[in-house]
C-alpha positions in Angstrom: -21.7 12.5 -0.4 -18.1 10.8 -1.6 -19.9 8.6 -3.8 -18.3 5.7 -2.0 -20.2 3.0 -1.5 -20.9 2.4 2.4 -19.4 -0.7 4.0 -20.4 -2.9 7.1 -17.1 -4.5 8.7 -17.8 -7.6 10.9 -14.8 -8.4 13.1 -12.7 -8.6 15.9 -11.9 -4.9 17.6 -8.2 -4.4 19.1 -6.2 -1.6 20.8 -3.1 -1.1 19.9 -0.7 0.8 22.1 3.3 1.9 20.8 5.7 3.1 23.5 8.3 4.6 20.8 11.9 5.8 22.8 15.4 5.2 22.0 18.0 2.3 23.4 22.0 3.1 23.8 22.6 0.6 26.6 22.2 -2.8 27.9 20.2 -3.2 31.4 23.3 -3.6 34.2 20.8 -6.8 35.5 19.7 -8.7 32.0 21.0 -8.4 28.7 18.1 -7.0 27.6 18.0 -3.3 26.2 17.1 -0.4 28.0 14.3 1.8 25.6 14.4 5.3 27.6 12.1 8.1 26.8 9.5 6.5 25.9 6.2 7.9 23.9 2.9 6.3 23.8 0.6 6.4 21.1 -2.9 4.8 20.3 -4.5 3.3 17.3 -7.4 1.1 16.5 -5.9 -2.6 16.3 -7.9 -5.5 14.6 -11.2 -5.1 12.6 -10.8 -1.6 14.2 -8.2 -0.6 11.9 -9.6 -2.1 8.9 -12.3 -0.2 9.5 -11.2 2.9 10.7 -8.9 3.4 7.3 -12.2 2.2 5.1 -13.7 5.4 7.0 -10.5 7.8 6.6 -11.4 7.0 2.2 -14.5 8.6 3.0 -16.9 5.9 3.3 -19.8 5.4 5.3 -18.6 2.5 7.9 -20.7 0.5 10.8 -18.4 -1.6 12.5 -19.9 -4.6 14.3 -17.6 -5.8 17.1 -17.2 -7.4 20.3 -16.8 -4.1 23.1 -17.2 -4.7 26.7 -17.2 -1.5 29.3 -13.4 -1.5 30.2 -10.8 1.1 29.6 -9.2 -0.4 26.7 -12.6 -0.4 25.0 -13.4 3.7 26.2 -10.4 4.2 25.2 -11.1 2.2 21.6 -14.8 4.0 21.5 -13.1 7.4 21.9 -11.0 6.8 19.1 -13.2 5.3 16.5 -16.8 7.1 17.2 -15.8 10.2 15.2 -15.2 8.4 12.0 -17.9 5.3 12.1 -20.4 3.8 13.7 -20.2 1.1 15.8 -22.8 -1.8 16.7 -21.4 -3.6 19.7 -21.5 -7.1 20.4 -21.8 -8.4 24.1 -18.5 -10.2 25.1 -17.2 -12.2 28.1 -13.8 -11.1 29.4 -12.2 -7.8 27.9 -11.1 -6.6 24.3 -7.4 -7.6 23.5 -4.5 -5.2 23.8 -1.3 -5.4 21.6 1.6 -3.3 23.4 4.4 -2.6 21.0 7.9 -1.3 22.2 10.1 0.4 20.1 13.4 1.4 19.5 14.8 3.3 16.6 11.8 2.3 15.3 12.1 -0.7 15.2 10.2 -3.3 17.8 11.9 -4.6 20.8 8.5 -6.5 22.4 5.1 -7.0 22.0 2.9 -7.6 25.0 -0.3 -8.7 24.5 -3.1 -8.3 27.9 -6.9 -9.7 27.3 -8.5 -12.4 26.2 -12.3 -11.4 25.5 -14.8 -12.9 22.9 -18.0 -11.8 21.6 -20.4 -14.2 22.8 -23.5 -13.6 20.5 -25.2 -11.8 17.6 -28.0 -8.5 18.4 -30.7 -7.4 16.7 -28.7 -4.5 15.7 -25.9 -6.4 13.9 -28.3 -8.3 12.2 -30.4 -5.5 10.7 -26.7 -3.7 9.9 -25.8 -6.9 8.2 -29.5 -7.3 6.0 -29.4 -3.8 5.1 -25.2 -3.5 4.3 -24.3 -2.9 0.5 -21.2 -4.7 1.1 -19.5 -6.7 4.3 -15.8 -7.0 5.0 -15.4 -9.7 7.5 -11.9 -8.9 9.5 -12.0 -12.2 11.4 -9.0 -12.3 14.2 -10.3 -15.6 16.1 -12.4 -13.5 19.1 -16.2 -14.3 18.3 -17.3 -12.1 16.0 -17.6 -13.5 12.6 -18.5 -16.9 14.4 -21.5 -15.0 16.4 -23.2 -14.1 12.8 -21.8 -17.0 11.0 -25.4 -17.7 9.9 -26.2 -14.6 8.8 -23.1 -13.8 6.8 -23.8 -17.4 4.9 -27.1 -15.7 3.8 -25.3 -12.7 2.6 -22.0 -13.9 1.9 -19.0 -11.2 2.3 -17.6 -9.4 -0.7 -14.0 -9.6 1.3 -13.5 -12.1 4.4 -9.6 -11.4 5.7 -9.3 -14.8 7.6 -6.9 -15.5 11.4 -5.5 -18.6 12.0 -7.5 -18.8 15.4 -10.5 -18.2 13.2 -12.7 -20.2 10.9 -13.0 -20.1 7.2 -14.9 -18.2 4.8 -18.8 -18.3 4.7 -19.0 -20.0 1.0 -19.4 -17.5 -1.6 -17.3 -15.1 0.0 -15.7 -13.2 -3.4 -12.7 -12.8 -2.2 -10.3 -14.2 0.7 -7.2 -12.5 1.9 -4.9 -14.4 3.7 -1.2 -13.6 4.3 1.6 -15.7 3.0 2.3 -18.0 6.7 -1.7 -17.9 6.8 -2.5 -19.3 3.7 0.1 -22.3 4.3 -1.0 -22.7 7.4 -4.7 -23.5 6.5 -3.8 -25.4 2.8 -1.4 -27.4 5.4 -4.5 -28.0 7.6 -7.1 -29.2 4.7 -8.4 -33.1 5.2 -5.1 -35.1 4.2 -7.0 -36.0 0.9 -7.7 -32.9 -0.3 -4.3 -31.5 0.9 -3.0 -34.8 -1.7 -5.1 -33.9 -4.3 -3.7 -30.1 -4.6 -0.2 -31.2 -3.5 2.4 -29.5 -6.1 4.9 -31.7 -7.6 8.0 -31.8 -5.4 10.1 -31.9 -9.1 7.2 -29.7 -11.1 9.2 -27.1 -13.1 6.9 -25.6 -14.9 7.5 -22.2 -14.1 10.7 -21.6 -15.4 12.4 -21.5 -12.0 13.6 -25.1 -12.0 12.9 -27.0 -8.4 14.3 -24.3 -6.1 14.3 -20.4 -5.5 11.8 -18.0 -5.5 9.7 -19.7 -8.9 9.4 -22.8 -7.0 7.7 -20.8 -3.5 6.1 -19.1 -5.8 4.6 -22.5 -7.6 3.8 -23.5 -3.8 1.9 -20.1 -3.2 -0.4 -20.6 -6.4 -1.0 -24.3 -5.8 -1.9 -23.5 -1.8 -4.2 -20.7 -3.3 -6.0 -23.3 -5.6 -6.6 -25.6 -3.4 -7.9 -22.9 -0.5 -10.3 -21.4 -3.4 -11.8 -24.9 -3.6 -12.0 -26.2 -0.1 -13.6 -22.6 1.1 -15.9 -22.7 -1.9 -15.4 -19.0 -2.6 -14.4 -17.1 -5.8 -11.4 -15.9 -5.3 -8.1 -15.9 -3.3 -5.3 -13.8 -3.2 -1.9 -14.3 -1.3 -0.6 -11.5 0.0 3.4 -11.9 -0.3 4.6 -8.4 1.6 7.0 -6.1 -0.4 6.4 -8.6 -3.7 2.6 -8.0 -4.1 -0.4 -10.3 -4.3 -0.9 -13.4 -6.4 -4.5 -14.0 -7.2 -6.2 -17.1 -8.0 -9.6 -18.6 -8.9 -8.4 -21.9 -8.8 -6.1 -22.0 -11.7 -3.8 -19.7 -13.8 -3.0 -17.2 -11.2 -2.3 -13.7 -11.9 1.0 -12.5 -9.7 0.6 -8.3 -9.1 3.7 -7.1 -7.9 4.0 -4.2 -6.1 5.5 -1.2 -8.2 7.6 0.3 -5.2 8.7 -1.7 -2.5 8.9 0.0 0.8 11.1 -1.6 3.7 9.2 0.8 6.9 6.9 -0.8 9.8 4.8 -3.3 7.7 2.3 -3.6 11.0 -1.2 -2.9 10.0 -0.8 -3.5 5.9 -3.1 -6.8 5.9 -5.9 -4.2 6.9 -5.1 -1.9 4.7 -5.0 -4.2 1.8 -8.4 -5.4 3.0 -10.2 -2.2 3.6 -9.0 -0.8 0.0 -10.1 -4.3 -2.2 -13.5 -4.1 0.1 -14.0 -0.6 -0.8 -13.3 -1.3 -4.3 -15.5 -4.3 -4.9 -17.9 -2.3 -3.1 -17.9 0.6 -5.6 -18.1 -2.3 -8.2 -14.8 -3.0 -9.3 -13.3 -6.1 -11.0 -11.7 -8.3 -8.4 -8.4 -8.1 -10.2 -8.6 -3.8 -10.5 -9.4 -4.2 -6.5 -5.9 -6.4 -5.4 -4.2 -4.4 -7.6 -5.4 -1.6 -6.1 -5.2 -2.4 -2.6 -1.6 -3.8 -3.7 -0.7 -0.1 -4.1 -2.6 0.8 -0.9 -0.6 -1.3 1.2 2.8 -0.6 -0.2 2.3 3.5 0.6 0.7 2.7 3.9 3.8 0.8 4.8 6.1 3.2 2.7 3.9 5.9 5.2 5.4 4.5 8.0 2.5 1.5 8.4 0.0 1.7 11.9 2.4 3.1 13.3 2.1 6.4 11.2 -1.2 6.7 12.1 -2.2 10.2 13.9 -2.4 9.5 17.7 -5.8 10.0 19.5 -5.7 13.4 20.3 -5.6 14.5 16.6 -7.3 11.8 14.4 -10.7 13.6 15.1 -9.2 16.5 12.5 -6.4 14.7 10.9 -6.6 14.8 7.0 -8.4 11.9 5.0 -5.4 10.4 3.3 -1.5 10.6 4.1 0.7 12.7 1.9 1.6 10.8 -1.2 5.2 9.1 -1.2 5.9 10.5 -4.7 4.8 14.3 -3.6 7.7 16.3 -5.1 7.5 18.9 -2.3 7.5 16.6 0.6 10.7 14.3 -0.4 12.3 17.4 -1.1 11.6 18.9 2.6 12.7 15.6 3.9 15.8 16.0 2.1 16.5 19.4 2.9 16.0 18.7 6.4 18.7 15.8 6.0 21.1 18.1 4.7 20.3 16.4 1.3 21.0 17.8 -2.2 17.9 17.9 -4.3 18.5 17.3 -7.8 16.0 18.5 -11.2 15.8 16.9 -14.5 13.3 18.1 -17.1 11.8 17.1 -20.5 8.5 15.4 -22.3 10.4 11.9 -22.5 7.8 10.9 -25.1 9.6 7.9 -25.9 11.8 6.7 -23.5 14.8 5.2 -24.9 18.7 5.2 -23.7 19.5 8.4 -23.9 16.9 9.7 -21.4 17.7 6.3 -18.7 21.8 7.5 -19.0 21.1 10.7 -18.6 18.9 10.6 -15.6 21.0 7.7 -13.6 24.0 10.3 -13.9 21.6 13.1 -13.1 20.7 10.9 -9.2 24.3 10.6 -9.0 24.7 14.1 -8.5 22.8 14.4 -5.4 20.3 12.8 -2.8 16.9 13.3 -4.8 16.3 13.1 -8.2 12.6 15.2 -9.4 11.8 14.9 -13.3 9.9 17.6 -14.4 7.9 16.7 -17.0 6.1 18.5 -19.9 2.2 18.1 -20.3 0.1 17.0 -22.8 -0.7 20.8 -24.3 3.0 21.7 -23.6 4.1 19.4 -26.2 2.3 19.9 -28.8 3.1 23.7 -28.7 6.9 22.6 -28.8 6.7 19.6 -31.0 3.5 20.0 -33.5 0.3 18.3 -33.7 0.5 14.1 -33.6 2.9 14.5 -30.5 3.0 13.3 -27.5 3.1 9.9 -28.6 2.3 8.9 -25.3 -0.2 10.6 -23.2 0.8 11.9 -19.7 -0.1 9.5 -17.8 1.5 6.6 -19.5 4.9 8.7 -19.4 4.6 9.2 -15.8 4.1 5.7 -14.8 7.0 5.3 -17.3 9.3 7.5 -15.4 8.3 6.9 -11.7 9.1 2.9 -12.7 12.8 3.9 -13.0 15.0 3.6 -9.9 16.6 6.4 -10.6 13.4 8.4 -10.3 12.6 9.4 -6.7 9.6 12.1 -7.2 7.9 13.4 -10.9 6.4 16.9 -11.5 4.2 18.1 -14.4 4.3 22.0 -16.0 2.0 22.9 -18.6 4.5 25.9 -19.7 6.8 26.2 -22.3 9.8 26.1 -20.0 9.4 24.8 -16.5 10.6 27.9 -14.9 7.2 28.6 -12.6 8.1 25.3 -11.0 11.4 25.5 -10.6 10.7 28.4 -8.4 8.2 26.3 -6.4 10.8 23.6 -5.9 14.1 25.7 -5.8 16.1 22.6 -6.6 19.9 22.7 -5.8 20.8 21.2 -9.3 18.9 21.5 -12.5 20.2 19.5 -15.4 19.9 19.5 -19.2 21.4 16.8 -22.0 24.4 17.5 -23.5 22.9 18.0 -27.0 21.9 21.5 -25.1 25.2 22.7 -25.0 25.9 26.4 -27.0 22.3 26.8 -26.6 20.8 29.2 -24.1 19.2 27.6 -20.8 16.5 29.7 -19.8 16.7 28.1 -16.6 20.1 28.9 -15.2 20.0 32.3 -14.4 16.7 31.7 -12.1 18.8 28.9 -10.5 21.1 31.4 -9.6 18.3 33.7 -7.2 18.4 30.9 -4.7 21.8 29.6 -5.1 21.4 26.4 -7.4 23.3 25.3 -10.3 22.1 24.8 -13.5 24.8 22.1 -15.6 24.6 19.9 -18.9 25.3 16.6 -18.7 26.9 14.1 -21.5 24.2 13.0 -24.1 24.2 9.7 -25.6 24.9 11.0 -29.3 22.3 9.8 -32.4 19.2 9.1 -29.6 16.3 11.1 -29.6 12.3 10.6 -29.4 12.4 12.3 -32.7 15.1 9.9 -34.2 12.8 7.0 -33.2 9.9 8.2 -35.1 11.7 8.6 -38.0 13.7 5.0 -37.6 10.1 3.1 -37.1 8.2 5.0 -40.1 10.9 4.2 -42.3 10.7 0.5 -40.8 7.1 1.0 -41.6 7.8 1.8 -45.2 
């Protein structure tokens, strides 16, 4: 048992298919490129997806979905049936397909073959849906959602992530998801009275941001998010804006949660991640706010993880891992930097109080090379080196401190009195101290040497310190 509470996901099943090659050339016929070499790979599309990833956090998933007895729907059953279990819907015509070509990376195309809907509600989705502890309803416009519309007013959703080919929330949804175009689209759409009564001033300024730029879309966002939370009669709404977060509302004073590291991969398949995680959250009985922020972070390392398109093809999700390698692992940016022909650069410290010294001396540490990795002192290791009544701040608040700076790329924690043992676990090509080091021994330097690294001291702003700052703000005190 995970300890996770289970989750029922009502919506509309896809297959998605990417053929991934290269392009160096135009076609000698069309200018259209030519993508050569090309690799296929599968994935769960749709409501599929959404609830594929809730079951890859180790939750217990039924899936309740339009399936007919075509390839593309073996095909889907093949991939999904190890990780959850599905309660089909009948449908007329067959499940959609979404092919995606590639090159570089980077889409060319996107053909899209089938049409089908589910056409009605079972015995089996119904008792799924009176028996569920929570329901995500991942509604793309094919059936599903509409085919238990009655019953999911009777039990209404904890998360509906709404389509514009679908219909809106069952009232007393808690929270709806749309996307940025999305939720225009349907403010846009409301009864011209209602769309007049939650119309923003054209010359409101209240924000700060004046009448243009990003504080007056971001005044439209909020407004269109108000006026969805009272037309849909649910709890909440939250806008999902891409690489700048979520803004949340519940009908007034929204609460904007930005994302703390934007990631520019493939953003295909973040909406469903951001569902499944605030789902799966509210499930477990979280505060909506602690699940968008959450599923905020979710989506920006799923899309930092390379999005959908990351995902483990067919023939290995059966015994692929339960969650993708963190972005921030120390050991994996440094292999990706090594294999780049990168040089991976080492800082080290308990930056207790962060303060100017630390920020100069780690932006001209990342100038140095192609990776910057702070190694940081724990808790315990402190202490021993600074006395009882330090750290100031605990570990965790200096690690969110550090991993906020740009300069930052991965942070590491030792327990030690030096951080030699992990030194030797990361075999950095750079290791470097402050400035207020120098005529000092560094402990470090010689076991840079074994594998070839440098250890170097760089220029110290003079008269800054965590222990200076203490002293300045108890005599302030005083």
């Amino acid at each position: 048992m995970t300890g996770k509470a289970p989750l029922v996901v009502v919506g509309d099943a896809l297959l998605d298919r990417d053929l991934t090659g290269h392009a160096d050339r135009l076609a000698p016929d069309a200018p259209v490129p030519v993508v050569a070499d090309c690799a296929e790979r599968l994935r769960p599309g749709g409501a599929a997806l959404t609830a594929y990833l809730a079951a890859r956090d180790g939750r217990d998933v039924t899936l309740v979905t339009g399936l007919d007895d075509g390839p593309a729907a073996r095909e889907l059953r093949r991939l999904l049936e190890p990780w959850l279990t599905l309660a089909p819907l009948p449908m007329s015509g067959e499940i959609s397909e979404k092919t995606r070509v590639l090159a570089q990376g980077r889409p060319v195309v996107r053909l899209d073959h089938g049409s089908g809907r589910a056409r009605r509600a079972t015995e089996e989705a119904r008792a799924a849906l009176a028996g569920a502890a929570a329901v995500l309803v991942s509604d793309y416009g094919r059936g599903a959602a509409d085919a238990l519309r009655a019953e999911l007013g009777r039990r209404p959703p904890v998360l509906w992530d709404p389509h514009p080919r679908g219909g809106p929330p069952v009232p007393g949804t808690r929270l709806a998801t749309p996307a940025r175009a999305e939720a225009h689209g349907f403010a846009t759409a409301l009864r011209p009275a209602d769309a007049e009564a939650d119309r923003a001033p054209a010359s409101a300024s209240g924000d700060g941001a004046g009448s243009g730029g990003a504080g007056s879309a971001l005044r439209t966002v909020a407004h269109e998010a108000a006026a969805l939370v009272r037309h849909w009669r649910v709890a909440a709404v939250t806008v999902t804006l891409g690489d700048r977060g979520a803004l949340l509302s519940y009908g007034e004073h929204p609460l904007l949660v930005p994302a703390t590291v934007a990631h520019h991969g493939d953003p295909c398949g973040a909406g469903d991640r951001f569902a499944a995680t605030a789902a799966g959250l509210l499930a477990d009985g979280a505060l909506v706010e602690e699940a968008v922020e959450g599923a905020v972070t979710a989506a920006s390392a799923f899309v930092g993880a390379g999005g959908a398109g990351g995902l483990l093809d067919a023939s290995r999700a059966a015994h692929a891992p339960a969650a993708p390698p963190r972005r921030d692992d120390p050991a994996e940016l440094i292999a990706r930097v090594r294999a780049a022909g990168g040089t991976v650069v080492a800082a080290g410290g308990c930056f207790d109080l962060l303060h100017a010294g630390h920020v100069g001396l780690l932006q001209a540490a990342r100038r140095i090379g192609d990776c910057l990795v702070v190694c940081v002192n724990s808790d315990s290791s402190v202490r021993r080196r600074k006395g009882e009544g330090r750290p100031v701040n605990p570990l965790a608040d200096r690690l969110r401190v550090l991993r906020a700076l740009a300069c930052v790329d991965a942070v590491a924690v030792f327990d030690e009195e030096t951080p030699e043992r992990l030194l030797a676990a990361l075999r950095p090509d750079v290791w470097v101290k402050g400035g207020d080091y120098a005529g000092a021994e560094l402990p470090e330097a010689a076991l840079l040497q074994e594998w070839g690294g440098q250890a170097v001291l760089l220029p110290y702003l003079d008269g800054h310190s965590s222990t200076a700052l203490l002293a300045r703000a108890a005599e302030g005190a005083r």
